[in-house]
DRENPA-3360 file (N, C-alpha, C; in nm, 2 decimals, always signed):
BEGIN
1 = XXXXXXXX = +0.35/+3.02/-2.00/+0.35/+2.99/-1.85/+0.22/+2.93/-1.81 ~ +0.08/+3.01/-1.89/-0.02/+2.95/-1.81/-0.02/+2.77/-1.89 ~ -0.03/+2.73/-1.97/+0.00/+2.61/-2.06/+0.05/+2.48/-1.94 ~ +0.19/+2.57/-1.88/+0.28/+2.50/-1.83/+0.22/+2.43/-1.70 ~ +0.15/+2.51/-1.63/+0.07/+2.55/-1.51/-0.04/+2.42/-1.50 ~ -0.11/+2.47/-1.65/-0.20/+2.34/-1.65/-0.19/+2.20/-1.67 ~ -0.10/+2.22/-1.79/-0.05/+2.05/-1.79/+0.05/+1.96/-1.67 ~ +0.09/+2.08/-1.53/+0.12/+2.03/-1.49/+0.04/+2.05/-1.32;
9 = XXXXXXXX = -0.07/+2.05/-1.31/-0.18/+2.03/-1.24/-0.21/+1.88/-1.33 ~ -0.27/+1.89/-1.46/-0.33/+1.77/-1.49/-0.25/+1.66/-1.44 ~ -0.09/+1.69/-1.48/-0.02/+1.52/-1.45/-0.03/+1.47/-1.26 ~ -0.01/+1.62/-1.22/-0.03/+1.57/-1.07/-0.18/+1.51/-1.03 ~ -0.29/+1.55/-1.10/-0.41/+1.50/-1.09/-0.44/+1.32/-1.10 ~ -0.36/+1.33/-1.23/-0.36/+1.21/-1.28/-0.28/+1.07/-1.16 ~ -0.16/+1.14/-1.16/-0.08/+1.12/-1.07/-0.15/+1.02/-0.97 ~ -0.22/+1.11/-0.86/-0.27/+1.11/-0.76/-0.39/+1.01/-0.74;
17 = XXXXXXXX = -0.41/+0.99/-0.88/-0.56/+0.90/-0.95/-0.48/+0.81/-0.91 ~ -0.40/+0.77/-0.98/-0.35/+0.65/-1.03/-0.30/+0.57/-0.89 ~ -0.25/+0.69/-0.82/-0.19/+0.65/-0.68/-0.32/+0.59/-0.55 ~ -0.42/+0.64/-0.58/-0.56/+0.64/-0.52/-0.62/+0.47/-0.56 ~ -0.61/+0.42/-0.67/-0.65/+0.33/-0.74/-0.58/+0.22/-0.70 ~ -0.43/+0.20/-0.69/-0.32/+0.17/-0.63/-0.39/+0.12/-0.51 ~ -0.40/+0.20/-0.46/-0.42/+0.18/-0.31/-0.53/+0.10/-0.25 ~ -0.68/+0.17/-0.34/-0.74/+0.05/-0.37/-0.76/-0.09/-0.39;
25 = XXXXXXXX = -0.61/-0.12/-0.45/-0.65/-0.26/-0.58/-0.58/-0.35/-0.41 ~ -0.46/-0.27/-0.38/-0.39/-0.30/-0.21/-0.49/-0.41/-0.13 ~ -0.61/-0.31/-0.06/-0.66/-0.33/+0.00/-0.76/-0.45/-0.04 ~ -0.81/-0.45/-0.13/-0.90/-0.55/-0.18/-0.79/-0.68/-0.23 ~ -0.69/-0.71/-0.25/-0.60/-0.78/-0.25/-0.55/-0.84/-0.16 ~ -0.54/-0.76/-0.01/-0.52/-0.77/+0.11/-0.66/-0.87/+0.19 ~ -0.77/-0.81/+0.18/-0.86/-0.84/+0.18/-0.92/-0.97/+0.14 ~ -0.84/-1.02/+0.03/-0.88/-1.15/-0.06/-0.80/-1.28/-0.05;
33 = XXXXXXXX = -0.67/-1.17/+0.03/-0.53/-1.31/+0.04/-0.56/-1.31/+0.16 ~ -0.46/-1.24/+0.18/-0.39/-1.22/+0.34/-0.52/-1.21/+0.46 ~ -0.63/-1.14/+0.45/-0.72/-1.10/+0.56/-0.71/-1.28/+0.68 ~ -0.77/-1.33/+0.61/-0.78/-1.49/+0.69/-0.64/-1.54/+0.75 ~ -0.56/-1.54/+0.65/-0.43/-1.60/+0.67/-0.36/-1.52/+0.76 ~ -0.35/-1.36/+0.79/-0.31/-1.32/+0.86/-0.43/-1.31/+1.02 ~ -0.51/-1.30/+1.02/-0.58/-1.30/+1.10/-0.64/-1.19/+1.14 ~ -0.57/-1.06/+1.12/-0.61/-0.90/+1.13/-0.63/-0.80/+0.97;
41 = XXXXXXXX = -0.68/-0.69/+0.99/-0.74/-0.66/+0.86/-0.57/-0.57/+0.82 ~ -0.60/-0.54/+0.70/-0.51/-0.47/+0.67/-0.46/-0.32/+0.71 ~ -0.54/-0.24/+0.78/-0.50/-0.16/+0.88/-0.43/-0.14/+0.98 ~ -0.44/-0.30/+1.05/-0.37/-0.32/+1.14/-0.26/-0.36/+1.13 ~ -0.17/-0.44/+1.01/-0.11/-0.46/+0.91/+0.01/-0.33/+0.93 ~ -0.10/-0.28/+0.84/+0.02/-0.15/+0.77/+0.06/+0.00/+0.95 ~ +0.00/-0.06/+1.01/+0.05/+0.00/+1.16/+0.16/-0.04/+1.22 ~ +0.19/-0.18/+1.17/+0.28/-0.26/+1.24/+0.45/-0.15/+1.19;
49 = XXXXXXXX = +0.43/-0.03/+1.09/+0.53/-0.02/+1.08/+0.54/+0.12/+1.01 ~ +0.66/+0.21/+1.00/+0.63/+0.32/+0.98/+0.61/+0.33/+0.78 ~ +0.58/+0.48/+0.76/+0.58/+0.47/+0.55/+0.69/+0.46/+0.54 ~ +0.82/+0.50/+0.64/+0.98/+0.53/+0.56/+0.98/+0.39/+0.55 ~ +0.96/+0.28/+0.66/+1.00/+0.17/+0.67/+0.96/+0.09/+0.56 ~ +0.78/+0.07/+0.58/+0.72/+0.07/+0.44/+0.83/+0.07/+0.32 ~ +0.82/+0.22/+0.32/+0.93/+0.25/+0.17/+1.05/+0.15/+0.19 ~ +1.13/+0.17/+0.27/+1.25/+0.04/+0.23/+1.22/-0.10/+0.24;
57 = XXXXXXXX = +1.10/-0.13/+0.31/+1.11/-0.31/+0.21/+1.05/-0.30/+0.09 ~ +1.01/-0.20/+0.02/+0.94/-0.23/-0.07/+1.09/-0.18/-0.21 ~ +1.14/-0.09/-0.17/+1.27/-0.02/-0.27/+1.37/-0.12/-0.26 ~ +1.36/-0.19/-0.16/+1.48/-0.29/-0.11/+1.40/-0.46/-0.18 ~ +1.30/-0.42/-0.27/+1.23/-0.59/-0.26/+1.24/-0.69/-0.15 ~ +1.22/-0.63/-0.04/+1.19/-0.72/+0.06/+1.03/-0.70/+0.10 ~ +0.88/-0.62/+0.05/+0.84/-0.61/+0.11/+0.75/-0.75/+0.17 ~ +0.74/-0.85/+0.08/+0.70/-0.99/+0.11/+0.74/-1.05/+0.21;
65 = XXXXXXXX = +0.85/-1.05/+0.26/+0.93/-1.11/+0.32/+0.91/-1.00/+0.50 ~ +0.92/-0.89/+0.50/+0.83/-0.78/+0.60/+0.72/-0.84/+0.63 ~ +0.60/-0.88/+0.50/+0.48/-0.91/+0.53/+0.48/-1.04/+0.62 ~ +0.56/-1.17/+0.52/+0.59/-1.27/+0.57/+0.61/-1.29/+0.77 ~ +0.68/-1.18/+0.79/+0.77/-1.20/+0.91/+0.64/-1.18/+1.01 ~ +0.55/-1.08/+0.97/+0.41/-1.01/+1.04/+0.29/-1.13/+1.07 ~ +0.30/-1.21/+0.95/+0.20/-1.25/+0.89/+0.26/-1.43/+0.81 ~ +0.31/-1.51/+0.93/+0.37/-1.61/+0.83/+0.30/-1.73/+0.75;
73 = XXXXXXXX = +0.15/-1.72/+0.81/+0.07/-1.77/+0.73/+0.05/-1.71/+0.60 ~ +0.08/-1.62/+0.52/+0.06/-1.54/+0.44/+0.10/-1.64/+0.30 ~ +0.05/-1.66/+0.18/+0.11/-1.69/+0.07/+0.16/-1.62/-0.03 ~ +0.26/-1.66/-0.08/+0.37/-1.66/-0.18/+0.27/-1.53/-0.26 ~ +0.37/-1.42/-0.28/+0.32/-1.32/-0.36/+0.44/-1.26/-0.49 ~ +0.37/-1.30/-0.57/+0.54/-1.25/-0.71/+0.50/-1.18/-0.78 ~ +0.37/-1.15/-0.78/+0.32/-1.01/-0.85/+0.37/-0.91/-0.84 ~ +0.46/-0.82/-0.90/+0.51/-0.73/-0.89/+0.40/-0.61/-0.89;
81 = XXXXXXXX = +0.28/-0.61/-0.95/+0.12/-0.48/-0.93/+0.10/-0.56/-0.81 ~ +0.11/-0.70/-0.75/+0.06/-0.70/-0.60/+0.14/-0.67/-0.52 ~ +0.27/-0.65/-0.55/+0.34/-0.59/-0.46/+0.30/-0.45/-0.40 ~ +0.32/-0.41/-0.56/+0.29/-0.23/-0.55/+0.17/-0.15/-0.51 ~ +0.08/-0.25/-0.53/-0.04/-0.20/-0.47/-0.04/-0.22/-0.29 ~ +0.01/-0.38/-0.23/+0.02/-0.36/-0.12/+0.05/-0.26/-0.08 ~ +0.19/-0.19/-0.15/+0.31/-0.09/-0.08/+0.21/-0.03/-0.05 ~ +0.13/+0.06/-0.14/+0.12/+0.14/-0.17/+0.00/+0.18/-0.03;
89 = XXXXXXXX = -0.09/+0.03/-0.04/-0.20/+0.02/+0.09/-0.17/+0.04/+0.24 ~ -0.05/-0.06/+0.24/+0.04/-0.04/+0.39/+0.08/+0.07/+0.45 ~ +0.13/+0.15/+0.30/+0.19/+0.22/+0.33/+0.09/+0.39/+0.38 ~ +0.01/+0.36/+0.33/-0.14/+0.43/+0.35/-0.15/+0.43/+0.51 ~ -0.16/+0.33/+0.58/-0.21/+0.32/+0.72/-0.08/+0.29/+0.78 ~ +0.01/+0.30/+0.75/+0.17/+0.33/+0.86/+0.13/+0.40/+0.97 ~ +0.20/+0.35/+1.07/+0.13/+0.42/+1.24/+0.21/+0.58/+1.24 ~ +0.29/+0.62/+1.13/+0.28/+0.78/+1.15/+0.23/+0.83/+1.05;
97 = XXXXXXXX = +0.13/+0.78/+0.94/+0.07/+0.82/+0.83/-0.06/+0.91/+0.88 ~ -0.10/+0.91/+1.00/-0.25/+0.96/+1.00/-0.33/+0.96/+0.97 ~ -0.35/+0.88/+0.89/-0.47/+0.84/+0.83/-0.58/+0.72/+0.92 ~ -0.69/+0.75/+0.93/-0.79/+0.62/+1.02/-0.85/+0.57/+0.93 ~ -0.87/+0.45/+0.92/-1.00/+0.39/+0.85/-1.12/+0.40/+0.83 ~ -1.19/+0.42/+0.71/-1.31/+0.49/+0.68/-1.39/+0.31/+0.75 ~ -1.52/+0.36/+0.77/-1.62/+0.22/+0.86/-1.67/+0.23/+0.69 ~ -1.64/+0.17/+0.61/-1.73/+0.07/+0.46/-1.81/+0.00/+0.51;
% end
């Protein structure tokens, strides 16, 4: 049992890494495309909409086309890791996520 315990703390650790890094790669992606072209940072962005919603353009491959609609200066994204990282960013600052922006 205890074995069980542990290795399944570690995967949720890992997990949570991986999901944290994600979110990261999002933002600085966001940052590097979209920030100019859309005109507002990516905070303000991922407000425009809730995480469920988030979740279905992104489970539904529409989330480019969400972003697009927000943001139609935006360019062409087919990266499937830039997809997932945006999701992952947007979906971070959804206006019922809770979460505020750290001042970097």
């Amino acid at each position: 049992m205890k074995p069980l315990c542990i290795a399944l703390l570690l995967g949720l650790s890992l997990l949570s890494t991986h999901l944290q890094a994600s979110t990261v790669k999002g933002k600085n992606f966001y940052a590097q495309n979209l920030k100019s072209a859309c005109g507002f940072n990516g905070e303000i962005m991922g407000k425009k909409h809730t995480v469920k919603e988030w979740k279905t353009f992104y489970d539904n491959n529409q989330l480019y086309l969400a972003i697009k609609d927000l943001c139609p200066n935006a360019p062409l994204i087919t990266e499937e890791k830039d997809l997932t990282n945006l999701y992952h960013f947007l979906s971070s600052f959804a206006s019922d996520s809770g979460n505020v922006p750290s001042c970097n």
